[in-house]
C-alpha positions as CSV (number, residue, x, y, z in Angstrom):
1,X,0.0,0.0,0.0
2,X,0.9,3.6,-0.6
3,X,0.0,6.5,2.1
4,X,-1.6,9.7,0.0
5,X,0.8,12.5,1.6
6,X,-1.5,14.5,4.1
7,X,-3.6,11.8,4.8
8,X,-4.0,8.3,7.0
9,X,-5.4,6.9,3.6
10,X,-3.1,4.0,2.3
11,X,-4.0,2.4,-0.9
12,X,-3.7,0.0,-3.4
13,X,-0.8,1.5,-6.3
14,X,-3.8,0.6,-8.6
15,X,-6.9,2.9,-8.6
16,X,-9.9,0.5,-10.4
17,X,-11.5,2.9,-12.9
18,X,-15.5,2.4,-12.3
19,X,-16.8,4.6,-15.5
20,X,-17.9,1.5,-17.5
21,X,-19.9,-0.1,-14.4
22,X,-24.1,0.1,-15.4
23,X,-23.0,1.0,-18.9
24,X,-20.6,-1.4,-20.9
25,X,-20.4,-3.4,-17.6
26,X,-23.5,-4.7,-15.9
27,X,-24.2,-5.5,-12.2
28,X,-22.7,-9.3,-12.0
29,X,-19.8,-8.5,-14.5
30,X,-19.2,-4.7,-12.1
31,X,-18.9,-7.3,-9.1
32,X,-16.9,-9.8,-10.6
33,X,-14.1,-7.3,-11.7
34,X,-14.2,-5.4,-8.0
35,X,-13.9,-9.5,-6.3
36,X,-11.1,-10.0,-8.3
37,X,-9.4,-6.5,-7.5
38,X,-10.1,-7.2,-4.0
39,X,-8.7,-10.6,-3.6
40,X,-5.6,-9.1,-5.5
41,X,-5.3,-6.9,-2.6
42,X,-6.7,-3.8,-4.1
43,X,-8.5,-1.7,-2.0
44,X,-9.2,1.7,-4.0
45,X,-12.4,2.4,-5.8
46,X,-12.7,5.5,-8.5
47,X,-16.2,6.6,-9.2
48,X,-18.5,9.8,-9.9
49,X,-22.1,10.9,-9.7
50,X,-22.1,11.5,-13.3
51,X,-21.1,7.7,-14.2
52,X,-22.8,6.9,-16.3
53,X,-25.2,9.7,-17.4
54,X,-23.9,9.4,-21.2
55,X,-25.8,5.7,-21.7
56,X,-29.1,5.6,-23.3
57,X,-31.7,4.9,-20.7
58,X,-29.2,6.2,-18.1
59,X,-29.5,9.2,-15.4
60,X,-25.8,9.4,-13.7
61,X,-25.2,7.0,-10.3
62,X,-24.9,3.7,-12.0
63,X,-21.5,3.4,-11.0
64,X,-21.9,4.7,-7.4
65,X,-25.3,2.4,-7.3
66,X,-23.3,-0.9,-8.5
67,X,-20.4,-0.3,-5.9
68,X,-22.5,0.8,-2.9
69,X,-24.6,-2.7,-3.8
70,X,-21.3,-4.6,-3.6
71,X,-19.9,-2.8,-0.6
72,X,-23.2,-3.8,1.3
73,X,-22.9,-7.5,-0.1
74,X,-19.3,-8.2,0.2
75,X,-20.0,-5.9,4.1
76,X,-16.5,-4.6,3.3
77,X,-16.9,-0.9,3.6
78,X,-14.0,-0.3,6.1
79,X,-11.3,-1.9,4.1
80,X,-12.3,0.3,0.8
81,X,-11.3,3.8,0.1
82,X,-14.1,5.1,-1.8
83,X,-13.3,8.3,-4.0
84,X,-16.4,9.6,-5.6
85,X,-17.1,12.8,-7.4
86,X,-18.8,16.0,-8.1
87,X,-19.7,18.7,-10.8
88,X,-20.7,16.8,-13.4
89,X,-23.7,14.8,-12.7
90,X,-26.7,16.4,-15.3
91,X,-28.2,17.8,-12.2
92,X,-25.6,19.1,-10.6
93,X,-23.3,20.3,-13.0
94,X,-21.8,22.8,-10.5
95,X,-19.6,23.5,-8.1
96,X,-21.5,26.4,-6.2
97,X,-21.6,25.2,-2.2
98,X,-25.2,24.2,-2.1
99,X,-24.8,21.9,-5.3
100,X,-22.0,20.0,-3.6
101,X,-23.6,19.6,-0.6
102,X,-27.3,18.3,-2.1
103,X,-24.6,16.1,-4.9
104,X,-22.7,14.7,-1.8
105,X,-26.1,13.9,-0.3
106,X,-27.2,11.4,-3.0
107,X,-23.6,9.8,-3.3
108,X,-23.8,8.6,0.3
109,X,-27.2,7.2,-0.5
110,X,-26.4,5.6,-3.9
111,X,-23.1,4.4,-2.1
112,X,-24.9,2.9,0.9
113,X,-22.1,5.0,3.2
114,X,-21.7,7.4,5.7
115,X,-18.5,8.5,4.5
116,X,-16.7,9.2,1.1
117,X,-12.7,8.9,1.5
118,X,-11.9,11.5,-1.3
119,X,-14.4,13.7,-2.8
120,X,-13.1,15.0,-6.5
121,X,-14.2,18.1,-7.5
122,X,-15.1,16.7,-11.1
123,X,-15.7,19.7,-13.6
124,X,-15.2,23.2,-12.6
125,X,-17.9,24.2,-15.3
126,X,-19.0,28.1,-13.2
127,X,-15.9,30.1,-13.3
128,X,-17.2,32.7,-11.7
129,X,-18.5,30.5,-8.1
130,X,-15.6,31.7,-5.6
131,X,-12.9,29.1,-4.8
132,X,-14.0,30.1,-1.4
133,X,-17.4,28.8,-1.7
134,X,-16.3,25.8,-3.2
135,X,-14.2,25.4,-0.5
136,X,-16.4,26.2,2.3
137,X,-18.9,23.3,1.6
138,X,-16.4,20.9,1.3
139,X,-14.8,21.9,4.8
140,X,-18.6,21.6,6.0
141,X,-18.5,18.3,4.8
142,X,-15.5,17.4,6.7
143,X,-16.2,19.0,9.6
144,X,-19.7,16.7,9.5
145,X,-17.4,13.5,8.7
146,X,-19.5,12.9,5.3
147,X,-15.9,13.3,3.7
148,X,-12.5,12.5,4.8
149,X,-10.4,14.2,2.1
150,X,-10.9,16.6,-0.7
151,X,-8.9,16.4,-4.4
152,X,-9.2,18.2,-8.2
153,X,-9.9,16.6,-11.3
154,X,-10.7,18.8,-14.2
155,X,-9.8,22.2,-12.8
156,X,-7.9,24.9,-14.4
157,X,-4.1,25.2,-13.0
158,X,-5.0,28.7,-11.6
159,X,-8.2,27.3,-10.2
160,X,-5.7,24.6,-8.3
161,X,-3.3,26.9,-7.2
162,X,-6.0,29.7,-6.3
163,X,-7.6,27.1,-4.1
164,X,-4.4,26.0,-2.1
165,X,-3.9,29.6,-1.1
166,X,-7.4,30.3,-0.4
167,X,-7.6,27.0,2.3
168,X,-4.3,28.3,3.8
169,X,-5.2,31.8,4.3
170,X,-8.5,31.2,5.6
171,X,-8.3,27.7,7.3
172,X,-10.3,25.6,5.2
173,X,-10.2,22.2,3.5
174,X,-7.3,21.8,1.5
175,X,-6.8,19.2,-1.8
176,X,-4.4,16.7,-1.6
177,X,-4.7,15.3,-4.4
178,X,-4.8,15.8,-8.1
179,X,-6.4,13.7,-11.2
180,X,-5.0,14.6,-14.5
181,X,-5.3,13.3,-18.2
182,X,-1.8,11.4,-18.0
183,X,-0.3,8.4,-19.9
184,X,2.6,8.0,-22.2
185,X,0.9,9.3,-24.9
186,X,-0.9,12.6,-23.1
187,X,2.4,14.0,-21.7
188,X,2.8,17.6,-22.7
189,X,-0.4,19.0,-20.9
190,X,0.6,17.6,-17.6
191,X,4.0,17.6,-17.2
192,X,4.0,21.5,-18.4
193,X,1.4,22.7,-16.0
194,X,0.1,20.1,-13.7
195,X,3.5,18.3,-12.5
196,X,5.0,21.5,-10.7
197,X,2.1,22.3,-8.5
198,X,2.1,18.5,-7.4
199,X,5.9,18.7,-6.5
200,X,5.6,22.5,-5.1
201,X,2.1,21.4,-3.1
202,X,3.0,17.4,-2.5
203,X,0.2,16.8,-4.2
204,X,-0.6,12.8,-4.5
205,X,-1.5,12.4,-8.5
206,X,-3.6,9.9,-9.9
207,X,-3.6,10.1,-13.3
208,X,-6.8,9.2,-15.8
209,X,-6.7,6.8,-19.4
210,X,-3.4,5.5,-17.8
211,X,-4.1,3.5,-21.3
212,X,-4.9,6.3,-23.5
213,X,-8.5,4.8,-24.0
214,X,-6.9,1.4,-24.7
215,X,-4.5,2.2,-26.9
216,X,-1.7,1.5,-24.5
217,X,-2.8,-2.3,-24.5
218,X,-1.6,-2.5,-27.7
219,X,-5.0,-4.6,-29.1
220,X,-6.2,-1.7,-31.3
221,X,-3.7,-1.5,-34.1
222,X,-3.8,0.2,-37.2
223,X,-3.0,-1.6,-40.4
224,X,-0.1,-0.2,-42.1
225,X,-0.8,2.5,-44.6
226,X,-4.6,2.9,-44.2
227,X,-4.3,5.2,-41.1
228,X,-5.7,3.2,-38.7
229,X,-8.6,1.6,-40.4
230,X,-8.4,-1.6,-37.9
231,X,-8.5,0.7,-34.6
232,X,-11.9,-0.5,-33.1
233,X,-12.3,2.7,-31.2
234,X,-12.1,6.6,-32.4
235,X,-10.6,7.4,-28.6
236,X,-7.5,5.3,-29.5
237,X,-7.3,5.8,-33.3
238,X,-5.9,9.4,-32.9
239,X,-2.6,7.8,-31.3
240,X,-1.8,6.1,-34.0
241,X,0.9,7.6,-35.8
242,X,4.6,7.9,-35.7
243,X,5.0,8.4,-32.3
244,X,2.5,5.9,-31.3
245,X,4.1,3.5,-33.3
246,X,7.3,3.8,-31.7
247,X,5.6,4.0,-28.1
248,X,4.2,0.7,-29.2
249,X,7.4,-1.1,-30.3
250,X,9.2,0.3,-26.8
251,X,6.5,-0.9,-25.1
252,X,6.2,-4.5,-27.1
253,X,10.3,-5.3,-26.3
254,X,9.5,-4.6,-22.5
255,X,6.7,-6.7,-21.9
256,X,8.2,-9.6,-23.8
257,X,11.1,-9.3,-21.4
258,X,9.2,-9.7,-18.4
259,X,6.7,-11.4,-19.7
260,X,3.2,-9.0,-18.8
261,X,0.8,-7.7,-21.1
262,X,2.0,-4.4,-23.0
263,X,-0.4,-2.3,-20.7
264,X,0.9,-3.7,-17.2
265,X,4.1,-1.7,-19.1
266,X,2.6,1.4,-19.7
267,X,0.7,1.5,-16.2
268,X,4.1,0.5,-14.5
269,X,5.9,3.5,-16.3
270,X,3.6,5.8,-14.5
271,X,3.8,4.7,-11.2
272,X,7.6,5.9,-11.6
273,X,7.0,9.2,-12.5
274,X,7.4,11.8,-9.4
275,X,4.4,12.3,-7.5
276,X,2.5,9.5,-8.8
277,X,0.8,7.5,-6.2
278,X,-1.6,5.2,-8.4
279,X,-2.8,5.5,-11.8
280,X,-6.7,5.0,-12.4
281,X,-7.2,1.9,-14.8
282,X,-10.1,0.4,-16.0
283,X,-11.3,-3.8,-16.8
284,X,-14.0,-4.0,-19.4
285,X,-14.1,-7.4,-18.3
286,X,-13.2,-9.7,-15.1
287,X,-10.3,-11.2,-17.5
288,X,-8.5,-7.7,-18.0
289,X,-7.9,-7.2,-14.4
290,X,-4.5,-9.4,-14.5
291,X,-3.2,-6.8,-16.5
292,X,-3.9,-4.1,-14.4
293,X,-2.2,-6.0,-11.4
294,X,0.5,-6.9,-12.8
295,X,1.8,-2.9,-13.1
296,X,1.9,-3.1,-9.5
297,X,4.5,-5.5,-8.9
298,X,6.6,-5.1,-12.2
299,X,9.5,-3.0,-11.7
300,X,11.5,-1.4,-14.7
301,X,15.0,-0.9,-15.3
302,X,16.7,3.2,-15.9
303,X,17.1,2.3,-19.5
304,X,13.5,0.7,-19.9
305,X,12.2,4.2,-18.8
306,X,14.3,6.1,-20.7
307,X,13.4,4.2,-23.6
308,X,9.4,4.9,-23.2
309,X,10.6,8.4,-22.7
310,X,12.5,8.8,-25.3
311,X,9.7,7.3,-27.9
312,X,7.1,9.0,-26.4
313,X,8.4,12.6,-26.0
């Protein structure tokens, strides 16, 4: 386990993505995936309110309906961290302090909890809602025990970094963690803006698409000169190209050294990079958790890392 600086959370280096759970994923396949996490020893759940609002017939909750279900069942709500989150759910697309607080409401309920471990704020979608009243309902929150810990998703750097200052001048509750577009393939964005706020703040990062929508497994795959035609996916056809084809090859002679699927390699190459405490992966199916275990325990070489960062700069 990993402790998330600031906290007394320790989790899993392995944060199960829950997106596809009530959509691609259905109740017995959602529990199957989370047994087998579990019995790896994972122990850290990633979720929203707005999961998964997108599918036809679908209102948002699915995902926090599905785990709260299996929580209840498995009656092992004290040895999961639960990170949920909020301002994108269709009805509360918001981060004013009464949205969060009415959001955070129906998480508990859909979650069957009292408490949620780390509380994202999702979308920052109202520019002009203070930080401070952002802020303010989430230290209410605290200060009730509905939430342990507070984090940023989707939020502008200045948004971040006026929020830090904002909970030190004025006492309140402070993130302490960060959740940024991040993978081999999505470096620029992060690395240029993101990455020195988490080393200046000791912020704990947990990057999303640790596979760049799959692409990192290495099954979608272009045919040579038809740019990409094969790619069963839009998300993950845009990465193939020269780069990606390089990142692929790096990534091929790795895994066939140690033996692990190519995306345990590109999950594992994240958990080296500074302030990286677990990437957020998610298993279509119960058969693609291996994989994502297997970046836990794999451990790469100097010139294995400088190789993916060399082909994927």
């Amino acid at each position: 386990m990993t402790n998330i600086p600031g906290t007394d959370l320790d989790v899993y280096p392995l944060n199960l993505g829950t997106n596809i759970f009530g959509y691609t994923a259905d109740k017995s396949a959602s529990f199957e995936i989370m047994d087998r996490y579990a019995e790896a020893g994972g122990n850290f759940l990633d979720t929203a309110d707005s999961y998964s609002a997108w599918a036809p017939g679908n209102v948002g909750g699915e995902s926090e309906t599905i785990i709260g279900q299996w929580l209840t069942e498995r009656g092992n709500r004290d040895d999961i961290v639960v990170a949920t989150k909020v301002g994108a759910h269709p009805e509360f697309r918001s981060l004013a302090g009464r949205t969060i607080k009415a959001a955070a409401e129906e998480s508990l309920k859909r979650l069957r909890t009292d408490h949620i471990d780390l509380y994202w704020a999702h979308f920052d979608h109202e520019p002009a809602v203070p930080v401070e009243e952002t802020l303010g309902a989430f230290t209410d929150l605290v200060e009730q025990g509905k939430v342990r810990y507070i984090g940023a998703s989707n939020l502008t750097a200045e948004r971040i970094t006026q929020s830090l200052a904002a909970a030190d001048r004025d006492g309140l509750a402070r993130y302490v963690a960060l959740q940024p577009h991040y993978n081999l393939m999505e470096r620029q964005g992060y690395e240029s803006t993101y990455a020195p706020i988490a080393a200046k703040e000791n912020l704990a990062v947990f990057p999303y698409y640790g596979l760049a929508k799959g692409f990192l497994t290495g099954k979608y795959r272009g045919r040579e000169g038809d740019g990409g035609g094969s790619v069963r996916t839009k998300g993950a056809s845009v990465y193939y190209d020269e780069r990606g084809k390089r990142v692929l090859a790096v990534l091929d002679e790795i895994a066939a050294t140690h033996n692990v699927p190519v995306g345990s390699v590109a999950l594992a190459w994240l958990r080296y990079q500074p302030n990286i405490v677990a990437p957020i992966a998610s298993a279509r199916t119960p058969e693609q958790v291996p994989t994502l275990i297997q970046s836990v325990t794999l451990e790469l070489g100097p010139d294995e890392l400088a190789k993916l960062d060399e082909a994927s700069s």
